[in-house]
VONUZA-770611 format. One record per residue (C-alpha): residue number from 1; residue in one letter; x, y, z. Coordinates in Angstrom, 3 decimals. Example, Ala and Ser with C-alpha at 12.3 -4.5 7.8 and 13.67 -1.06 7.14 Angstrom:
residues 2
<node><nr>1</nr><rest>A</rest><xx>12.300</xx><yy>-4.500</yy><zz>7.800</zz></node>
<node><nr>2</nr><rest>S</rest><xx>13.670</xx><yy>-1.060</yy><zz>7.140</zz></node>
//
This chain:
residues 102
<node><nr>1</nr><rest>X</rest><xx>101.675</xx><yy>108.561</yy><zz>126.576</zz></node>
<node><nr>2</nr><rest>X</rest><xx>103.173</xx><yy>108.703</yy><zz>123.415</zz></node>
<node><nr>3</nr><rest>X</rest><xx>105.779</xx><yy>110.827</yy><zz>121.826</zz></node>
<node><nr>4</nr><rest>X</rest><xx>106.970</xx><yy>111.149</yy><zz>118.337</zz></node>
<node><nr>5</nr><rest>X</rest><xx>109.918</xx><yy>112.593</yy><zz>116.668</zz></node>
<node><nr>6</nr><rest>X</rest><xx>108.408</xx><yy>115.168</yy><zz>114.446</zz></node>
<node><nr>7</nr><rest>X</rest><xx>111.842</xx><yy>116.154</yy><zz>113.421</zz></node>
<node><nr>8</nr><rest>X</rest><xx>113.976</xx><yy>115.178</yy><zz>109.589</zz></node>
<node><nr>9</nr><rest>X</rest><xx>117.061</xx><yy>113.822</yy><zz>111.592</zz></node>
<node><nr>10</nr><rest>X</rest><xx>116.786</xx><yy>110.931</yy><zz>114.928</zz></node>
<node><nr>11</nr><rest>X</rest><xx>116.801</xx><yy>112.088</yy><zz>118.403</zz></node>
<node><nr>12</nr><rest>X</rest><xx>117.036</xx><yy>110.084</yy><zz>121.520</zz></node>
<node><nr>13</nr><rest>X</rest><xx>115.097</xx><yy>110.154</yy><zz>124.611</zz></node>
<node><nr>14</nr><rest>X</rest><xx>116.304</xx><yy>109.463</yy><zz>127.492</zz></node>
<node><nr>15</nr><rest>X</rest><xx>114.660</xx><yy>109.526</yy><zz>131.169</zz></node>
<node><nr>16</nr><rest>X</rest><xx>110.806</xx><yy>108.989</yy><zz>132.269</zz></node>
<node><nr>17</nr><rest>X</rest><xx>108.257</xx><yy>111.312</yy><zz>131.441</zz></node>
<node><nr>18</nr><rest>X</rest><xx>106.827</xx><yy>113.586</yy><zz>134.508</zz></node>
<node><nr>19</nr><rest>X</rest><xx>103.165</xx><yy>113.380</yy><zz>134.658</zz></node>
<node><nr>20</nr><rest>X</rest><xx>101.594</xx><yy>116.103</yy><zz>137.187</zz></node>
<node><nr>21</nr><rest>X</rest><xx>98.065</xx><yy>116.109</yy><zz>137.610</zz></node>
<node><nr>22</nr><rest>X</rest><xx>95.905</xx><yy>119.237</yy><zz>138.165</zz></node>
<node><nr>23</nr><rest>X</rest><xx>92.736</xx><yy>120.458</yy><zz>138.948</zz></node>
<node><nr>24</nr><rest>X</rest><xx>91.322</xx><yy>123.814</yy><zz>138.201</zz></node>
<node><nr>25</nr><rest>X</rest><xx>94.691</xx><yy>124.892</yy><zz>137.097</zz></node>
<node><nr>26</nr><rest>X</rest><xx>96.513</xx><yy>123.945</yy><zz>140.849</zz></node>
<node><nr>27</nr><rest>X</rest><xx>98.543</xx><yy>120.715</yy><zz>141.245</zz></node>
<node><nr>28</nr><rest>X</rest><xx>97.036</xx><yy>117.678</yy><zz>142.999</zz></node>
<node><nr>29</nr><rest>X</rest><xx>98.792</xx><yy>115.317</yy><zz>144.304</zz></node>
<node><nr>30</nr><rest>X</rest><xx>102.592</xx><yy>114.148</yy><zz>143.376</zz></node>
<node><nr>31</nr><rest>X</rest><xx>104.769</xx><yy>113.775</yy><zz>140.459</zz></node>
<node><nr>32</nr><rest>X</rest><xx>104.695</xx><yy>110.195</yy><zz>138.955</zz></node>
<node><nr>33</nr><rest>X</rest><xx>107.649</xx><yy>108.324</yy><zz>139.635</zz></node>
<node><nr>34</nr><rest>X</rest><xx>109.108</xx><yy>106.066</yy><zz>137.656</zz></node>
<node><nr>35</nr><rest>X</rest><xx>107.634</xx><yy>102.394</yy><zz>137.963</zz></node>
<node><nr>36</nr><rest>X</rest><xx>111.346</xx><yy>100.684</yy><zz>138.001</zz></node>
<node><nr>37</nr><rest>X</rest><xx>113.098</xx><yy>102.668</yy><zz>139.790</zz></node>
<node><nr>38</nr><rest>X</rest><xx>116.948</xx><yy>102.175</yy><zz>139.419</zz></node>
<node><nr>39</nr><rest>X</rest><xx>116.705</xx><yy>101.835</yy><zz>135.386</zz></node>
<node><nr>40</nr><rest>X</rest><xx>117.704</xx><yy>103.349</yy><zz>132.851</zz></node>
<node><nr>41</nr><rest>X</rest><xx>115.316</xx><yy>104.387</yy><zz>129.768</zz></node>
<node><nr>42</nr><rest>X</rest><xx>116.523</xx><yy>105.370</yy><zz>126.816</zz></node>
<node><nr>43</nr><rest>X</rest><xx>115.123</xx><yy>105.360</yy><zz>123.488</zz></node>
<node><nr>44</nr><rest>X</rest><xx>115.953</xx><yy>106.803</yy><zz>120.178</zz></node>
<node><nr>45</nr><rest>X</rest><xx>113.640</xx><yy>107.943</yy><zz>117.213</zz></node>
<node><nr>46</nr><rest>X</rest><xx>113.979</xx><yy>107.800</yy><zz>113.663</zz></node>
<node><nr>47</nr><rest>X</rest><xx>112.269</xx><yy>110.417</yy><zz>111.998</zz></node>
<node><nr>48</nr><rest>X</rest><xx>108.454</xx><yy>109.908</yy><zz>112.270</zz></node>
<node><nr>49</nr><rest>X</rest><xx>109.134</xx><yy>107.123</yy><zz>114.748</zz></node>
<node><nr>50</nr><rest>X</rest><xx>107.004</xx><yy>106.497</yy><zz>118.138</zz></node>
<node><nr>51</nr><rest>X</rest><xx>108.104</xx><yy>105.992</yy><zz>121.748</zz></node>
<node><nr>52</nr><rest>X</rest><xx>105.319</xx><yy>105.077</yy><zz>124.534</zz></node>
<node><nr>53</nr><rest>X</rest><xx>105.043</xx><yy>105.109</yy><zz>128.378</zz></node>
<node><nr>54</nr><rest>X</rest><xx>102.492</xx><yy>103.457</yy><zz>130.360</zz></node>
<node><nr>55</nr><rest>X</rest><xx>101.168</xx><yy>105.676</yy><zz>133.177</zz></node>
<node><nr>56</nr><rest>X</rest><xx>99.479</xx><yy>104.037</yy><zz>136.085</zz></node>
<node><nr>57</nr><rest>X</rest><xx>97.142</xx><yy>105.214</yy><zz>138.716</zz></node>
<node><nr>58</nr><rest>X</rest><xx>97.048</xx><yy>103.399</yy><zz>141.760</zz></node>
<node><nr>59</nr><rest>X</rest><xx>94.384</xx><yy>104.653</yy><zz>143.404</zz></node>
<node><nr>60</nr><rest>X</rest><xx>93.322</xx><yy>101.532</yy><zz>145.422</zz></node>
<node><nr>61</nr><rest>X</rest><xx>91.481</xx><yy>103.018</yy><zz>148.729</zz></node>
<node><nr>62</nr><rest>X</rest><xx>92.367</xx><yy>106.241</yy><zz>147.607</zz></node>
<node><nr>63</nr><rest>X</rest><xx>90.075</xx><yy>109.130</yy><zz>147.702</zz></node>
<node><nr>64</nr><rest>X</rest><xx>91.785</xx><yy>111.689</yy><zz>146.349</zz></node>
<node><nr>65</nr><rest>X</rest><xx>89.866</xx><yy>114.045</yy><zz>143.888</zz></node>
<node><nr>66</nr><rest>X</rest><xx>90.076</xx><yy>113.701</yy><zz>140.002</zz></node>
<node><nr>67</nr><rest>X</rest><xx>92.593</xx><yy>115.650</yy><zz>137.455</zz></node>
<node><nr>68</nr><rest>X</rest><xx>90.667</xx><yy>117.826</yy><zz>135.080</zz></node>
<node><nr>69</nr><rest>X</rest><xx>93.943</xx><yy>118.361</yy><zz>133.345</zz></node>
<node><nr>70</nr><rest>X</rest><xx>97.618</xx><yy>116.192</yy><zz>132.948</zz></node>
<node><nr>71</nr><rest>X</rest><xx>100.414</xx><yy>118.118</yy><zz>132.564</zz></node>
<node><nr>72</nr><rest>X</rest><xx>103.731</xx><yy>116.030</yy><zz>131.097</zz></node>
<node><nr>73</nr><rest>X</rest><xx>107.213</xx><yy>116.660</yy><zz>131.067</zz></node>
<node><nr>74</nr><rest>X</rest><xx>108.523</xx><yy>114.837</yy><zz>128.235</zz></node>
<node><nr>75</nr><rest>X</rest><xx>111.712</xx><yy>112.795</yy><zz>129.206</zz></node>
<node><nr>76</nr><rest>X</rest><xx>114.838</xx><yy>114.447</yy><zz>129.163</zz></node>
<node><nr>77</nr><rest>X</rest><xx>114.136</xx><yy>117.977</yy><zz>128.257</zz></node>
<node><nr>78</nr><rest>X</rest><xx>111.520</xx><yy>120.898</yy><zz>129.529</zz></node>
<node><nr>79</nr><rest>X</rest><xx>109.016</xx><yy>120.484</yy><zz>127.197</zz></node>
<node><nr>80</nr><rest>X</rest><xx>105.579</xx><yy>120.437</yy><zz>128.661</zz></node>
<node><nr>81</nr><rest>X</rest><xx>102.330</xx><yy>119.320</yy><zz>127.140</zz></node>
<node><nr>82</nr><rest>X</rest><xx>98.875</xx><yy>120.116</yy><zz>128.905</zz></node>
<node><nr>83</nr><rest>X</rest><xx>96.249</xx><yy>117.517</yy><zz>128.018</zz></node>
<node><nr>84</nr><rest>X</rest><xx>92.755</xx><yy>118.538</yy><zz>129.407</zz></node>
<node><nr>85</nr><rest>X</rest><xx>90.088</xx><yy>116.176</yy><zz>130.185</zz></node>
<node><nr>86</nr><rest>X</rest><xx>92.203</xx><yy>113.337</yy><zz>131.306</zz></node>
<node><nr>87</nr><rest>X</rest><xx>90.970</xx><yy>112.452</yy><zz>134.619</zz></node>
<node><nr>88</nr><rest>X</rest><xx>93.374</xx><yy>110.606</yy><zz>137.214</zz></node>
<node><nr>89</nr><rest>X</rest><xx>93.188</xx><yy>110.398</yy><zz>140.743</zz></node>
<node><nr>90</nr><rest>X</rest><xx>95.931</xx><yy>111.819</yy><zz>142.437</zz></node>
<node><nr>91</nr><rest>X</rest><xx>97.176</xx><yy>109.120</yy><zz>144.312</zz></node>
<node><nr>92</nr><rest>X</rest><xx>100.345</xx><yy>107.388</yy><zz>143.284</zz></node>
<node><nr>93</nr><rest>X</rest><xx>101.286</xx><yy>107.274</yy><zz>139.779</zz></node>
<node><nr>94</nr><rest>X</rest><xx>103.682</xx><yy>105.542</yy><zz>138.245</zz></node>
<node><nr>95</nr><rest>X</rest><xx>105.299</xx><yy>105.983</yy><zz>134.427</zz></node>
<node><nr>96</nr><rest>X</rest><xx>106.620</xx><yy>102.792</yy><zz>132.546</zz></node>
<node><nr>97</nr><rest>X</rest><xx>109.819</xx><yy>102.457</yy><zz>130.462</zz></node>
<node><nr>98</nr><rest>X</rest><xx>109.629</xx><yy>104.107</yy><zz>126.787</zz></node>
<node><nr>99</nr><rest>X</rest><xx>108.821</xx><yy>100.988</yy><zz>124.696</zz></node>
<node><nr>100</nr><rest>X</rest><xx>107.747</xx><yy>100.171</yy><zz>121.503</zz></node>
<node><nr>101</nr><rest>X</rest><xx>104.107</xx><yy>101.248</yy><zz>121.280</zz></node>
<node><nr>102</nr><rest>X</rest><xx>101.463</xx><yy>98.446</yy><zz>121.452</zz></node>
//
């Protein structure tokens, strides 16, 4: 996930995004968690200046059904994005660090 500071002045964010999967408008599954627990992540945007987070889906013998729709919190305020079409399983996801995107 990426998020970009679409604002004139910087901003800072700080905490993990919250990705909640959903299907058919319901939520499936749990909330991602972040993949280190115990850190801190913090990172602040110039103006017009990117942040990323990895999400991963471990789904290894998993059989939970498919997202048809991601719903993310992004970190450190109540902003939520829909993004429809993204398929997941809802098994355990996990949310990476804001970083630098690749």
């Amino acid at each position: 996930m990426q998020f970009t500071n679409a604002g004139s002045s910087a901003c800072e964010l700080v905490g993990y995004p919250t990705v909640q999967l959903l299907l058919n408008g319901r939520q499936i599954g749990t909330r991602s968690q972040p993949s280190t627990p115990g850190t801190v992540s913090s990172r602040r945007l110039a103006s017009g200046e990117t942040a990323e987070s990895l999400v991963h889906d471990y789904t290894q013998t998993c059989q939970a059904p498919l997202s048809d729709t991601v719903r993310v919190v992004v970190p450190g305020t109540t902003h939520i994005y829909l993004r429809p079409g993204l398929q997941l399983r809802a098994c355990v996801l996990r949310v990476d660090k804001l970083g630098a995107p690749e």
